[in-house]
N, C-alpha and C positions, 0 to 999 in steps of 0.2 A: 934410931930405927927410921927407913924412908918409909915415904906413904907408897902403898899402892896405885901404880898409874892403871885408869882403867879409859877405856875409849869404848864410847857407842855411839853407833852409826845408824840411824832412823833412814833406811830407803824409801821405804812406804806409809805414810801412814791415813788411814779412810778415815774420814769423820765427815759424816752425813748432818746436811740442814743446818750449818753453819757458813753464815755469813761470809762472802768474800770478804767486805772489809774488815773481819774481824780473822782473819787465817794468820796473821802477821803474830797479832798477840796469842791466837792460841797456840802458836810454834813457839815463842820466849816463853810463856807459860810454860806450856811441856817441857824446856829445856831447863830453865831455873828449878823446877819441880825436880826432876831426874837428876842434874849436878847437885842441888840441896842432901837429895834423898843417900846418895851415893857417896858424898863427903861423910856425912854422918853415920853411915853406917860403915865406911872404912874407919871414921875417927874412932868409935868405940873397938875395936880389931875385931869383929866381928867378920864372918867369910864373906868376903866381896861377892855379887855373884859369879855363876859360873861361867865360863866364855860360850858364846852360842852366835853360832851361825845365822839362825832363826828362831823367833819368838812370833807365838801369836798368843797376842795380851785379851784373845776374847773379844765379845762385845760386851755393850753395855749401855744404861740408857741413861741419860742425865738431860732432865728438863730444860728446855730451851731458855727458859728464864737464868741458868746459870751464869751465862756470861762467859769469856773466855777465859779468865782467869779460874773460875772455879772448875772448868770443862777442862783445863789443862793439868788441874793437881789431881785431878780425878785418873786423867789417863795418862798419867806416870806411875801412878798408885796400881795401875791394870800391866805398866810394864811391867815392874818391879817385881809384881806376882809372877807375873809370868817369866821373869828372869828367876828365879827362886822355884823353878817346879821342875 
């Protein structure tokens, strides 16, 4: 059986009151977060999500103390939802 190829494309994305020098790791963050989330949920054959044009994943508030790595598994967690609705 082949895996499902799936491709997503982030045009936009706002994230207020984070550090320039931290925009670098919270863009690898999101992106590892989102390829983890999306392997594992094709591995179990579970329904990929659905193709979409547009998603708006909400907002949401996570503590400045997070860091960017925790600010970016957070908001893959907000895609994800919001690719699922």
């Amino acid at each position: 059986m082949s895996r499902p190829i799936v491709e997503l494309s982030i045009d936009r994305l706002v994230v207020e009151g984070v550090a320039p020098s931290d925009a670098g790791a919270l863009r690898r963050a999101v992106e590892r977060e989102l390829a983890r989330r999306l392997a594992a949920q094709a591995g179990t054959g579970a329904d990929v999500p659905r193709p979409a044009g547009h998603v708006d994943a909400g907002t949401m508030a996570v503590p400045v103390s997070a860091g960017p790595q925790r600010l970016g598994v957070a908001i893959a967690g907000q895609v994800m939802g919001g690719l699922k609705r």
